[in-house]
C-alpha positions in Angstrom: 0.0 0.0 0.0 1.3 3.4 -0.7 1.4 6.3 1.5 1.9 10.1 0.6 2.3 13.5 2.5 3.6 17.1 2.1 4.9 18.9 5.1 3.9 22.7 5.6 7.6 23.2 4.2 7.3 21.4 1.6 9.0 18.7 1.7 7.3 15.1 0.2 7.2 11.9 2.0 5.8 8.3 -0.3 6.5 5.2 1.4 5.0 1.8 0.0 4.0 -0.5 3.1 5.2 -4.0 3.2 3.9 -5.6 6.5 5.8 -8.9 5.5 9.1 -7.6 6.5 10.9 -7.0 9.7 13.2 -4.5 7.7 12.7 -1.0 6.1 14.8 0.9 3.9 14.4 4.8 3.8 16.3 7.5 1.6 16.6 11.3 1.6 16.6 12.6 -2.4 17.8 15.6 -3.0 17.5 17.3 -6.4 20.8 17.7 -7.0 23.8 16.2 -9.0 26.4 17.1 -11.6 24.0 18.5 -14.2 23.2 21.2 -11.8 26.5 22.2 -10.8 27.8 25.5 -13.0 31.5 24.7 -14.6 33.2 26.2 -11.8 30.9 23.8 -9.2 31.7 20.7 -10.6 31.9 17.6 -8.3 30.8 19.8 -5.4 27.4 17.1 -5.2 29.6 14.3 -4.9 32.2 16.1 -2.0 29.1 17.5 -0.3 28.0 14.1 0.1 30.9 12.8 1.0 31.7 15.9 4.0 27.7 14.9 5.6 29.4 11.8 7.0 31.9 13.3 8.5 30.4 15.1 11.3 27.5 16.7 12.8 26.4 19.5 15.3 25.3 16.0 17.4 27.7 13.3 16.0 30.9 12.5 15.5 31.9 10.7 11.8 32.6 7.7 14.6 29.4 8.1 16.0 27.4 8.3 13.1 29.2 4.8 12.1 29.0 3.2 15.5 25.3 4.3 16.1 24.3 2.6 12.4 27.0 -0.2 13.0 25.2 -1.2 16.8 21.7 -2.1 15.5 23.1 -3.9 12.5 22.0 -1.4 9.7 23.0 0.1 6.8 24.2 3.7 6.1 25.2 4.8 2.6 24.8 7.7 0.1 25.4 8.2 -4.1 25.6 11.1 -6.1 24.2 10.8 -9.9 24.3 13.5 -12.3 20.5 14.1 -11.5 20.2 13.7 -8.0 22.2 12.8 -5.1 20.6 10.1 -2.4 21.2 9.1 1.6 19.8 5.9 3.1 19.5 3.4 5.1 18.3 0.0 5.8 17.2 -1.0 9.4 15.1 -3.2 11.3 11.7 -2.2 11.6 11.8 -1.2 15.5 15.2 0.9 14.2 13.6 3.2 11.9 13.7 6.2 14.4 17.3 6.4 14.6 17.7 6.2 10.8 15.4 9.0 10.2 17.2 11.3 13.3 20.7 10.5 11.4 19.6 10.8 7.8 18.0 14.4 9.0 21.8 15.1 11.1 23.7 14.5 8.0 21.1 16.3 5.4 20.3 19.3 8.0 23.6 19.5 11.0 26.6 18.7 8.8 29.5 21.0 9.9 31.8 20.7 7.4 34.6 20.7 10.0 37.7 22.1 8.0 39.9 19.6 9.2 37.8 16.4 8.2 37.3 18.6 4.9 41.1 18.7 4.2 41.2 14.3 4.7 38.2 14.2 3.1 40.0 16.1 0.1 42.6 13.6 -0.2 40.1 10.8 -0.5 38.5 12.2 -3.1 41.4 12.8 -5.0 42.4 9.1 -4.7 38.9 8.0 -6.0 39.7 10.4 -9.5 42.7 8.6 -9.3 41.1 5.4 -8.8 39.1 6.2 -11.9 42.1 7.1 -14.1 43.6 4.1 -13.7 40.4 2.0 -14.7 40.2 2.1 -18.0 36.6 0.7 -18.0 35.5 3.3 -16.0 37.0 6.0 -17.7 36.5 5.0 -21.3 32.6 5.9 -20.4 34.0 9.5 -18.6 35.6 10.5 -22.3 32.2 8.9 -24.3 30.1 11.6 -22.1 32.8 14.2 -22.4 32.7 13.2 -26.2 29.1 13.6 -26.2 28.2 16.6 -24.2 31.3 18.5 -25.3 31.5 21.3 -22.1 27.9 21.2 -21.4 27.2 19.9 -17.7 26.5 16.2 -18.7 30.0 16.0 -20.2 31.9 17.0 -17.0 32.7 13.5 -14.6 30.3 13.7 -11.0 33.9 13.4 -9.1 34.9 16.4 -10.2 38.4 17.4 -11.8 41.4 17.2 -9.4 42.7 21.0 -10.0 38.7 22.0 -9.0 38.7 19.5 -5.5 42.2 20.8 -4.8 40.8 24.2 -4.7 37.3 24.3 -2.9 36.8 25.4 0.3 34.6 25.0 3.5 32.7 28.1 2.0 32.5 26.5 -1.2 30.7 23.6 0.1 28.5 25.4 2.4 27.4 27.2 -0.1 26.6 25.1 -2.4 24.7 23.4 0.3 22.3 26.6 1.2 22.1 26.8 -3.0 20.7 23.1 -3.5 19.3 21.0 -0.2 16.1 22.7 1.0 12.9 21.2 1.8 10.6 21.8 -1.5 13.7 19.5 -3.8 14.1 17.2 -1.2 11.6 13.6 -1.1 11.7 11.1 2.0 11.2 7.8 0.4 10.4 5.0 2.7 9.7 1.1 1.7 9.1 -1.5 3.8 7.1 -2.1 7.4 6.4 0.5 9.1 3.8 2.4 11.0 2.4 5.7 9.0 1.3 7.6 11.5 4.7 6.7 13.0 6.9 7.6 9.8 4.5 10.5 9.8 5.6 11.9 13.0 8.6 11.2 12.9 9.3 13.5 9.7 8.0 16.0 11.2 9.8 16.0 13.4 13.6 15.6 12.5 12.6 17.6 9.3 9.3 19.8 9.8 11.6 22.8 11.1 13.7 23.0 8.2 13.6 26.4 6.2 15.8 26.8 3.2 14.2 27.8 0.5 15.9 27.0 -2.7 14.9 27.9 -6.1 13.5 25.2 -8.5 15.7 23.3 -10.8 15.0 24.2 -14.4 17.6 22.6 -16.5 18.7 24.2 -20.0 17.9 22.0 -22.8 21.3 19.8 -23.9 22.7 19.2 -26.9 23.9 16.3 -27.5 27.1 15.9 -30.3 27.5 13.2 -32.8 30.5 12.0 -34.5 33.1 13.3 -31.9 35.9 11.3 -30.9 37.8 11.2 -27.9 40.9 8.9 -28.0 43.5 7.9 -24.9 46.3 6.3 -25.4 47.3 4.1 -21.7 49.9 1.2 -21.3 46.8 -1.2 -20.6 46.0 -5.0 -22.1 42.7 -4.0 -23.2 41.3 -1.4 -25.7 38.1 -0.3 -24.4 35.5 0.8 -27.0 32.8 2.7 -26.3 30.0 4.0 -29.3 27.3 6.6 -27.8 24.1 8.2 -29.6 21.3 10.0 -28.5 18.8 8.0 -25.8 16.1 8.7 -24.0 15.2 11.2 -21.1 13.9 9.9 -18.1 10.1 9.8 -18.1 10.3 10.1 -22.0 7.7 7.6 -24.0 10.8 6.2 -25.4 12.6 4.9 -22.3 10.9 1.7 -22.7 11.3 1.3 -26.3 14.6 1.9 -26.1 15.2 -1.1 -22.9 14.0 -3.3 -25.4 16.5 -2.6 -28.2 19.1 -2.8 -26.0 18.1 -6.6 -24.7 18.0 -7.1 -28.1 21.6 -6.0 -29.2 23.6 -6.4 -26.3 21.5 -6.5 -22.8 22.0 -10.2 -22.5 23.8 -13.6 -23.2 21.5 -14.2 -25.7 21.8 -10.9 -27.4 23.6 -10.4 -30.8 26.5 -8.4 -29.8 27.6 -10.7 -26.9 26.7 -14.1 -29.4 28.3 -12.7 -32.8 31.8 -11.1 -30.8 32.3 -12.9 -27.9 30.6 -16.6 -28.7 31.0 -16.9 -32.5 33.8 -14.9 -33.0 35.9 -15.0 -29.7 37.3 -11.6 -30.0 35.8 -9.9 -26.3 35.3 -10.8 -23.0 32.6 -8.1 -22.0 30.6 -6.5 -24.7 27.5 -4.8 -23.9 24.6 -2.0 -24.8 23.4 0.1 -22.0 20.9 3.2 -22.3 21.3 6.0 -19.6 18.5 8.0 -18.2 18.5 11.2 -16.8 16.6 14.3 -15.7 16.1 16.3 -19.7 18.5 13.5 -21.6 19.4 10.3 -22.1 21.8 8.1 -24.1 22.8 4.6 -25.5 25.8 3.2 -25.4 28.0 0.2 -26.9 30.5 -1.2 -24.8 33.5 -3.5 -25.6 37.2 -4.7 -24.1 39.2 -6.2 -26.4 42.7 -6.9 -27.9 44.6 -3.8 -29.2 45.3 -5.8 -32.6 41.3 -6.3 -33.1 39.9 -3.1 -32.6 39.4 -2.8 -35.8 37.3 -6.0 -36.3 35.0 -5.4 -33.6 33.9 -2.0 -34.8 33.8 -3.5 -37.8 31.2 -6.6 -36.9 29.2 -3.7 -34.3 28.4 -1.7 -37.1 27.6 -4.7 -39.2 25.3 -5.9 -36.9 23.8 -2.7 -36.3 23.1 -2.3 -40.1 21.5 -5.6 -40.3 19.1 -4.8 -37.3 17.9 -1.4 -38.7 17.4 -3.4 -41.8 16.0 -6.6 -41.2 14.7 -5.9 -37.9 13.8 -7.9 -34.9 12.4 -11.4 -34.9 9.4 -12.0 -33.2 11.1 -13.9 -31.0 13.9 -11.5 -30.2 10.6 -8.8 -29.2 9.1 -11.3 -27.0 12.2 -12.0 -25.2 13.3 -8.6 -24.7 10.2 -7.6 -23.7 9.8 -10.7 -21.0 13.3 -10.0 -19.6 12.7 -6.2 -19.0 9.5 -7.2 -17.3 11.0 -9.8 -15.4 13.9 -7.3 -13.9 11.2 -5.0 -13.2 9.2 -7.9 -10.9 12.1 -9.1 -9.7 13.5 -5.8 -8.5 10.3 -5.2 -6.5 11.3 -7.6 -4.5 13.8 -5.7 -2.5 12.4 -2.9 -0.2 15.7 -0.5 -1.2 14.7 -0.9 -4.9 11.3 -0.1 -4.3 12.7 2.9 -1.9 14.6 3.8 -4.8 12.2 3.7 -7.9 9.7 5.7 -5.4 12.3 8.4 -4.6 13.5 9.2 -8.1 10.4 9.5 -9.4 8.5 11.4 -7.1 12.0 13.6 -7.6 12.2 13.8 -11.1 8.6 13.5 -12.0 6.6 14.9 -8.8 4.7 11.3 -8.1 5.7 8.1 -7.7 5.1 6.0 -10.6 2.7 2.8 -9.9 3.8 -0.7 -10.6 0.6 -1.0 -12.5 1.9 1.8 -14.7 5.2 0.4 -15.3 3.9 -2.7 -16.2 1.3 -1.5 -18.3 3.7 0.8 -20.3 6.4 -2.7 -20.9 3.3 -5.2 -21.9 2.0 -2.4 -24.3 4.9 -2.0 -26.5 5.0 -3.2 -30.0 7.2 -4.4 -32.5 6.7 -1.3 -34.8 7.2 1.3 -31.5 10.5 -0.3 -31.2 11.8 -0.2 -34.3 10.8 3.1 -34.9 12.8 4.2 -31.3 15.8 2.3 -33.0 16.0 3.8 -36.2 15.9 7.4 -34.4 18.4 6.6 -32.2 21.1 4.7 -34.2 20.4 6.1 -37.4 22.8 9.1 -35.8 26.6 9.3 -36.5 27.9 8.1 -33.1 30.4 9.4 -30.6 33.4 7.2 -30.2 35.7 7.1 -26.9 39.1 4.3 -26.6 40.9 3.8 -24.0 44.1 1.7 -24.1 47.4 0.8 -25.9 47.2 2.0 -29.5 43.5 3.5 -28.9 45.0 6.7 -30.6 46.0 4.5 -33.8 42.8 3.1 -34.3 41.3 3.4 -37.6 37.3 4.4 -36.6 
């Protein structure tokens, strides 16, 4: 059963009851992630989140660990390019202290200049991290590729000259800029009480007056045809082609799941059977679509050899041709179709994936979306909407990013 209610400051509270459980998972959203941040913000979302954990007016960064650690919960936080989340998962009878320390970190961080300085370092060492993953980086330079110096280009982390830089001030005011009541949503799945949950809100968060102005977000513009090459002394070349997606909430997100399945979402899929089981030439090759708040894309993802680069754009684009020309079986549909219906059912099944689908979308969209409407929306899709998503989509002249030894050689 689902619950909803709006504070008198505006915050919103959904929570989906699950009497079944003993556990409850519950996450403050706040709309705010790298696509908000100005050129001269960027990765402040991500150190923000990382600075709430390290102390409060009330708490230590100990405390706040011990008090989680002593009932057996969990206490963790992300930062997307949309939004930026803390939760928690706790026994039912627990939920009270997770909604005082979620409130203590969103509300009573202090930012103490000290911790900020260690925290720095950290921070620095996960950019590092990154650099020398070439899996992870390879998609940083496909977005940077794509959005060129727009907002979505620019990595959530941050670049290490901007983190080296930023100061207490910085972060605090960024903070007064972003987190206040009317872009934050309390999401809450599990058992609980809603009276209780109720209550307590409004209690650890019914005071809280920051009034922050709306997000409007520019519209993007997304490049095509732009390469962005980097040569590293690795094993692997990682490949990655990107084109336009879909935006979340947009009539194609759906559409767009199923083409992937179809080309590289599975085992079964004709990327992963045509290069990696016919031909043997990759590991891990894969098609993803992104979705964010006003854009979206789809990518194509491969590791492979240095010496067969080549090939393996080669038989992508091959098979890409042959599916915008022959289409999908009707097999292939029905298959796609079942699996992203199946992953949909199967997430329900965990209270912190329901916490999560409830929270973005009241976020993003200003309502929860229903199951009913998910499922309604995958069931109703046709061969013909499909195709038609496809041939928009990778009909476009695609951004290409390679990381690896030679990547800069490559003939694309």
């Amino acid at each position: 059963m689902r619950d909803e209610w709006l504070l008198s400051n505006g915050l919103k509270v959904v929570g989906e009851r699950l009497p079944f459980l003993r556990s409850v998972s519950i996450g403050a959203w706040m709309h705010v992630g790298s696509i908000m941040e100005e050129k001269q913000e960027n990765g402040l979302s991500h150190f923000l989140e990382h600075m709430v954990f390290k102390g409060t007016e009330r708490r230590t960064a100990r405390q706040i660990a011990e008090e989680m650690d002593a009932v057996g919960g969990q206490l963790n936080a992300f930062t997307g390019r949309d939004c930026t989340c803390y939760y928690a998962k706790v026994i039912d009878e627990d939920l009270p202290l997770a909604v005082d320390i979620l409130s203590d970190l969103v509300l009573h961080a202090t930012m103490d200049e000290t911790e900020l300085n260690k925290e720095r370092g950290v921070i620095l060492e996960e950019i590092s991290m990154d650099e020398d993953s070439p899996e992870d980086l390879v998609h940083d330079l496909l977005s940077a590729a794509q959005f060129g110096d727009q907002a979505p280009g620019r990595p959530i982390l941050g670049t290490t000259e901007l983190i080296s830089a930023y100061t207490r001030d910085d972060l605090l005011a960024f903070r007064r800029k972003h987190y206040g009541p009317r872009e934050t949503v309390i999401s809450i799945a599990g058992n609980y009480d809603p009276e209780r949950v109720q209550a307590l809100v409004e209690e650890y968060f019914g005071a809280w007056d920051n009034a922050v102005s709306p997000v409007v977000l520019p519209k993007w513009t997304l490049q095509n045809g732009v390469s962005s090459l980097r040569d590293k002394d690795t094993e692997q070349l990682h490949i990655c082609l990107g084109y336009p997606g879909a935006a979340y909430g947009s009539e194609d997100v759906y559409p767009l799941a199923v083409v992937s399945g179809v080309l590289g979402g599975a085992m079964s899929s004709r990327l992963f059977q045509r290069i990696r089981e016919d031909l043997g030439l990759a590991y891990s090759v894969y098609s993803y679509p992104n979705t964010y708040e006003g854009v979206g894309t789809f990518g194509i993802y491969a590791g492979v050899n240095p010496k067969n680069a080549e090939l393996v754009l080669e038989e992508i684009r091959t098979e890409l041709n042959r599916f915008l020309t022959d289409g999908m079986t009707d097999k292939e549909f029905r298959d796609s179709v079942t699996q992203l219906r199946a992953g949909y059912l199967m997430g329900l099944e965990s209270p912190g994936g329901r916490m999560q689908g409830m929270g973005r979308s009241t976020l993003l969209r200003g309502r929860p979306t229903t199951h009913e409407e998910t499922i309604a929306r995958i069931e109703g899709l046709t061969m013909e909407r499909v195709m038609d998503t496809a041939r928009r989509v990778l009909t476009q002249q695609p951004c290409i990013a390679m990381v690896g030894k030679g990547a800069e050689q490559v003939k694309i």
